[in-house]
SERO-4910 file (N, C-alpha, C, O; in steps of 0.05 Angstrom, whole numbers):
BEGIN
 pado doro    nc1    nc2    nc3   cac1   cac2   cac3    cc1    cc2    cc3    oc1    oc2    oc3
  Unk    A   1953   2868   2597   1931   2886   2601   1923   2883   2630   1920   2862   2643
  Unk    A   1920   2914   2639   1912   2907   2669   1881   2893   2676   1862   2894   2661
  Unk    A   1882   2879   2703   1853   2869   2699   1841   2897   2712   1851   2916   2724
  Unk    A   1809   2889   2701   1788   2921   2719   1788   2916   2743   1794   2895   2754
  Unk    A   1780   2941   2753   1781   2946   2784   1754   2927   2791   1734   2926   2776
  Unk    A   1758   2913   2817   1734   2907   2824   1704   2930   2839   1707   2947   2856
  Unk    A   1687   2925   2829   1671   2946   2847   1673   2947   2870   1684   2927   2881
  Unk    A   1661   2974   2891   1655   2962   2922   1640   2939   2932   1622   2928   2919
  Unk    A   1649   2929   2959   1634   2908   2967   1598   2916   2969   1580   2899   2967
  Unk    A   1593   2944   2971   1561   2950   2969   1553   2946   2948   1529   2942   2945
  Unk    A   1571   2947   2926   1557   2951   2891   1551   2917   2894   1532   2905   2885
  Unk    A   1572   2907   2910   1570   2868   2890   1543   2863   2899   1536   2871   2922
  Unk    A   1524   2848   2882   1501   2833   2894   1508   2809   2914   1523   2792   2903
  Unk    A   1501   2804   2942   1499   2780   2951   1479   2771   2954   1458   2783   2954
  Unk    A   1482   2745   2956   1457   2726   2962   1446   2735   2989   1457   2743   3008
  Unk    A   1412   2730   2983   1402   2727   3014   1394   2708   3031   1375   2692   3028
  Unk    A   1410   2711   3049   1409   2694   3065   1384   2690   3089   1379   2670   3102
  Unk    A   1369   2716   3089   1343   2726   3106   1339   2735   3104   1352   2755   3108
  Unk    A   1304   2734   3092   1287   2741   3087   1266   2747   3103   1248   2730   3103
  Unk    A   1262   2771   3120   1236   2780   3137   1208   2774   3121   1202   2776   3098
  Unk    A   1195   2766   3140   1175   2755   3144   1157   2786   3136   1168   2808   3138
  Unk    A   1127   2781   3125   1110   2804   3116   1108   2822   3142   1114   2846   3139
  Unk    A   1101   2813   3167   1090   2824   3186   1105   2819   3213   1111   2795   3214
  Unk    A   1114   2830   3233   1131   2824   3255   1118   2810   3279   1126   2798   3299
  Unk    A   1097   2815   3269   1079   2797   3307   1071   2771   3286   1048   2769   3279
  Unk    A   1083   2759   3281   1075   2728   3273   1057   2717   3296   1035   2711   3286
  Unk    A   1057   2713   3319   1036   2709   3340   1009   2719   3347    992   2705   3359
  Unk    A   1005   2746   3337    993   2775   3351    967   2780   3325    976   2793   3306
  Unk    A    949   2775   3324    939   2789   3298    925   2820   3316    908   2825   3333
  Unk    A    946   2838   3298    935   2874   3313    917   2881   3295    915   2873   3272
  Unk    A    901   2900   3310    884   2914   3290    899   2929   3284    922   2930   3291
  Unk    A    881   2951   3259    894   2968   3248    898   2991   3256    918   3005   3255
  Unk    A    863   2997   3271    859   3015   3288    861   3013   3319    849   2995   3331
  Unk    A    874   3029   3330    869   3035   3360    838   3036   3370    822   3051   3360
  Unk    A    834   3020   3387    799   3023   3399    800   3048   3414    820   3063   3415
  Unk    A    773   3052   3426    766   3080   3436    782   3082   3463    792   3102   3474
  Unk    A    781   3052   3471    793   3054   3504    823   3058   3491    828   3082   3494
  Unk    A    834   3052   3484    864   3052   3478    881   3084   3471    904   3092   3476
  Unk    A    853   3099   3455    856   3127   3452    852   3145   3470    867   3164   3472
  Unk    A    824   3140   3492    825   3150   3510    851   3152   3533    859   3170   3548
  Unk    A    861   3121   3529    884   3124   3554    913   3136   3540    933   3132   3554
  Unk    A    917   3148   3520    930   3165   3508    935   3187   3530    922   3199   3547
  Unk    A    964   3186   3521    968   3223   3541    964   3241   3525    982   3245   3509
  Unk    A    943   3255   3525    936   3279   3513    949   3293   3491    939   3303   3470
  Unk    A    978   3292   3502   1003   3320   3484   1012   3292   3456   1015   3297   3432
  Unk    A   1013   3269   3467   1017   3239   3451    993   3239   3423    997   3233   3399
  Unk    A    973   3245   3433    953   3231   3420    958   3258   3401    965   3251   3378
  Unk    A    956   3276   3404    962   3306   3385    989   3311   3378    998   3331   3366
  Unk    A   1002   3292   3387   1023   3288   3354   1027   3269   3337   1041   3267   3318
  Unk    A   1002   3242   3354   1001   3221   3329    983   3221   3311    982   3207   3290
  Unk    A    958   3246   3325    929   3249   3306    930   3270   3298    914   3277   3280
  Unk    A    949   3289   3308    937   3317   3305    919   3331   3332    916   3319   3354
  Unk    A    910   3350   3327    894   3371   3349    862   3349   3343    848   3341   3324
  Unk    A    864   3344   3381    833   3334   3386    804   3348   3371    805   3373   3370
  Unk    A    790   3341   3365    763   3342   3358    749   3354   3380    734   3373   3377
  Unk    A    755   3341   3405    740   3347   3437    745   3372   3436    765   3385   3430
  Unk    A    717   3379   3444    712   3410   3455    730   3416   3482    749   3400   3482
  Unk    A    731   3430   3501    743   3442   3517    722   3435   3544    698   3441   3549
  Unk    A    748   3414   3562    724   3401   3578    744   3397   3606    768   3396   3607
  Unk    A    730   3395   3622    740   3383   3646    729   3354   3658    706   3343   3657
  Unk    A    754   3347   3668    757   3325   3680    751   3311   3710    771   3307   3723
  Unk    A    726   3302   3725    734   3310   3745    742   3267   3760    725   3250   3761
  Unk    A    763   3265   3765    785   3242   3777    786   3234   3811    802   3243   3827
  Unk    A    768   3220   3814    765   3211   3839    772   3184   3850    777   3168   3832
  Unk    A    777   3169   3886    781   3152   3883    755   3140   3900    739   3156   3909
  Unk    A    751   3114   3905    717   3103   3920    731   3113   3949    754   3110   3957
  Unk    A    707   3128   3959    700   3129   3989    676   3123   4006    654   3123   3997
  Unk    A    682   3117   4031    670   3112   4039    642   3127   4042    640   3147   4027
  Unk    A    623   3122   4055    592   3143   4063    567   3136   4036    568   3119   4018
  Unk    A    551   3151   4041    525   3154   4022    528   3165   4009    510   3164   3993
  Unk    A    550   3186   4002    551   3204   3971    573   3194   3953    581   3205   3933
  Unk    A    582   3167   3966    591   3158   3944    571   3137   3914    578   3137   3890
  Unk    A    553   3127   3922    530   3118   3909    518   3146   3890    516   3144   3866
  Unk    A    514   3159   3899    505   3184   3886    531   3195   3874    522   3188   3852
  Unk    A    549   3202   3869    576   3211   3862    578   3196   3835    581   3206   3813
  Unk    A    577   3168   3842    588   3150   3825    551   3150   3799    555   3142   3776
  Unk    A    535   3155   3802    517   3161   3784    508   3187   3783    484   3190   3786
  Unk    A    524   3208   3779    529   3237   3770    549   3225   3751    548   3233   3728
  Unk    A    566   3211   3757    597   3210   3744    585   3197   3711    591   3208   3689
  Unk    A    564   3169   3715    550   3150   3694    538   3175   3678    539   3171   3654
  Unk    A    529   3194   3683    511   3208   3669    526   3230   3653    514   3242   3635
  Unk    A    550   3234   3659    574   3246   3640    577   3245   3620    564   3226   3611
  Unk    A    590   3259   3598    593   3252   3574    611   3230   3565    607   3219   3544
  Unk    A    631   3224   3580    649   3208   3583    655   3193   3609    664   3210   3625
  Unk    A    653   3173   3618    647   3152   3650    674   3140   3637    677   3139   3613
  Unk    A    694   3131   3657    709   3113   3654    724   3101   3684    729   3118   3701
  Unk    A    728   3079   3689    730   3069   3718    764   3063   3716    766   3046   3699
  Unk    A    785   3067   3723    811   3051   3712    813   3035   3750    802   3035   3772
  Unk    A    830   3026   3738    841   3012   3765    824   2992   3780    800   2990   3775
  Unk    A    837   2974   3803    819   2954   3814    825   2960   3840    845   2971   3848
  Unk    A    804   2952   3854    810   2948   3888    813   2975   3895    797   2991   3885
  Unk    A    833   2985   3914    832   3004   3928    843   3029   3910    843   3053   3915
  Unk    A    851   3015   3890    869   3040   3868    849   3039   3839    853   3036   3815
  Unk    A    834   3043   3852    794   3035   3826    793   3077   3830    784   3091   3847
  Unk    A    803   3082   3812    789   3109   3804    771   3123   3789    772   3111   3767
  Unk    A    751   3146   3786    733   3140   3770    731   3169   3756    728   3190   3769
  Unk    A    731   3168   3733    737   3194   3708    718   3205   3699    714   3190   3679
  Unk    A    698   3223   3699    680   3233   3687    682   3259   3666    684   3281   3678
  Unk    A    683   3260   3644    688   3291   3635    670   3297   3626    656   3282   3612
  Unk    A    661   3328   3634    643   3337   3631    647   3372   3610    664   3388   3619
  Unk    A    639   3377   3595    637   3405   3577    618   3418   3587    602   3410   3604
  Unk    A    621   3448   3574    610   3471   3588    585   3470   3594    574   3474   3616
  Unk    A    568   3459   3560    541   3457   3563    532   3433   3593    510   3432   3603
  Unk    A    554   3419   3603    543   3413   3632    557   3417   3654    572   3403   3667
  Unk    A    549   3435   3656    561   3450   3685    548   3449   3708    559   3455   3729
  Unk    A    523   3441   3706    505   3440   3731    507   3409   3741    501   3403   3764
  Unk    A    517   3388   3718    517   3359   3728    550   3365   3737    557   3346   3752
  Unk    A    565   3380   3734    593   3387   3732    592   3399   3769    611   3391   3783
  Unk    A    579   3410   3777    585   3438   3799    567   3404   3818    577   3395   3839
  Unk    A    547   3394   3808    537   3367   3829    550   3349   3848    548   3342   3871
  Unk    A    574   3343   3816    590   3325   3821    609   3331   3846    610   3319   3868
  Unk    A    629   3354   3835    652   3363   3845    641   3370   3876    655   3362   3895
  Unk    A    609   3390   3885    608   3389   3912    605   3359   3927    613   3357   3950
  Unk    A    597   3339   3916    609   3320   3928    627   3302   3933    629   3288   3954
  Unk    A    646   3301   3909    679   3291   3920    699   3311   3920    722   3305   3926
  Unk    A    692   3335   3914    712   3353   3915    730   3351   3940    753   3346   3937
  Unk    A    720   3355   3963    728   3354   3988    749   3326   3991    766   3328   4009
  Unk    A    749   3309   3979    753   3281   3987    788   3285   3980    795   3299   3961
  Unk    A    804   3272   3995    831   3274   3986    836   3252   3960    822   3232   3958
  Unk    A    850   3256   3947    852   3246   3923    840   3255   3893    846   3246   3871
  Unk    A    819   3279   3899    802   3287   3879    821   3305   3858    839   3320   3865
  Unk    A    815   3302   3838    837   3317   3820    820   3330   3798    803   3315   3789
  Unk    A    822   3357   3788    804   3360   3767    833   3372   3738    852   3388   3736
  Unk    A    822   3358   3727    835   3361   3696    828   3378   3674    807   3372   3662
  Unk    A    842   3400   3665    829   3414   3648    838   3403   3627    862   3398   3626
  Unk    A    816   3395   3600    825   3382   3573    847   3359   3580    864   3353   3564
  Unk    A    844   3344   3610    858   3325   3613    877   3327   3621    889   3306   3624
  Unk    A    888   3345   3627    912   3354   3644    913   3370   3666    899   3390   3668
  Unk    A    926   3364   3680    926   3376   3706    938   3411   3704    961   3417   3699
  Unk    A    923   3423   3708    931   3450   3705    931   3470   3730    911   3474   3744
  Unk    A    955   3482   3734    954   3504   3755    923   3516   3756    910   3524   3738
  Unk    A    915   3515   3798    894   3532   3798    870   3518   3782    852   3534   3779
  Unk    A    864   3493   3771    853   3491   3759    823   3484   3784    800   3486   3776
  Unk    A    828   3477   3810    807   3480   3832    795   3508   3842    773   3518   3846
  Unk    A    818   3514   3843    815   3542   3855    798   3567   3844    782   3583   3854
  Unk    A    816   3562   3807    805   3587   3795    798   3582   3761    791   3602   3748
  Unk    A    799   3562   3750    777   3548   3736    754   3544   3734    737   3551   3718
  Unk    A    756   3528   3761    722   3510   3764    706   3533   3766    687   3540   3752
  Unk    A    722   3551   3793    692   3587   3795    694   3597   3775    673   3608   3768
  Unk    A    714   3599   3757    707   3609   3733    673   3601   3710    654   3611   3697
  Unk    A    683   3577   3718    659   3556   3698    636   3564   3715    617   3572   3702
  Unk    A    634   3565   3741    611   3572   3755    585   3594   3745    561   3592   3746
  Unk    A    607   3618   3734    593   3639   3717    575   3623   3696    552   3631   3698
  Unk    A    579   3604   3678    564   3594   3653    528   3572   3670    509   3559   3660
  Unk    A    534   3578   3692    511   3565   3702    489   3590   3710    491   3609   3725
  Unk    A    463   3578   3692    439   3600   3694    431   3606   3721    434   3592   3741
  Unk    A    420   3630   3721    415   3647   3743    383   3646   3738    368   3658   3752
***
C-alpha cells in the first residue's frame, strides 16, 4: 500500500521559535495620541489623509523671521494675540507663525504692514504657500475690513 502524500511545507505546523513581543518600542512608552504641537507641525495635505478634512476654518498664515528695529517688539505681540502663536526654530533660524481667520483681519492687515516688507516674510493660505497669495489674497481679505 502506497504511503499518503505528505502535506505542503505551509500546511505542517512548526514550532516557534519567536515570539514578538506585545509592543515594538520596549524602551519608548508612546502616547496614543499625537499632542497639539505634533499636529500642528503636520503638513497640511498629511494631516488630511491621516484625519480626514481639517475642522480649521479658512485662515491665513502670516511666517516671519526676528529683525532687527522697534517694530519687531510690536510685530512679535500682534503675532501673541493671534489665534494661533507658534515660535519654531532657535537662534537666527527662530521663526514666528501667527494664523489669523477672517473675523481678524484688522489684527491680520497690523501685522503684515509691519513685517510684510521684511525679506523672509511668507504668508500661507490654510498653511500653504499659495500662488499670489501677497499680491492678490491678502487685498482680497482687505475688502472684509469695516469701512
Amino acid at each position: 500500500m502506497p504511503n499518503p502524500p505528505t502535506p505542503p511545507p505551509a500546511a505542517r505546523a512548526l514550532p516557534a521559535e519567536y515570539r514578538p513581543r506585545e509592543h515594538f518600542w520596549p524602551y519608548v512608552d508612546l502616547t496614543e495620541q499625537p499632542s497639539d504641537e505634533e499636529l500642528a507641525a503636520l503638513d497640511p495635505d498629511l494631516r488630511a489623509a491621516l484625519y480626514g478634512p481639517s475642522p480649521i476654518a479658512f485662515s491665513y498664515t502670516l511666517v516671519f523671521p526676528v529683525f532687527a528695529g522697534q517694530d519687531f517688539d510690536r510685530a512679535r505681540e500682534l503675532a501673541r494675540a493671534s489665534a494661533e502663536y507658534r515660535e519654531v526654530g532657535t537662534g537666527a533660524a527662530l521663526r514666528i507663525r501667527a494664523r489669523f481667520f477672517p473675523s481678524e483681519v484688522e489684527q491680520l492687515r497690523d501685522l503684515f504692514v509691519l513685517v510684510g516688507a521684511q525679506p523672509g516674510c511668507e504668508v500661507l493660505v490654510d498653511d500653504r504657500p499659495v500662488p499670489y497669495a501677497r499680491e492678490l489674497w491678502l487685498p482680497l481679505t482687505w475688502f472684509l475690513l469695516p469701512r
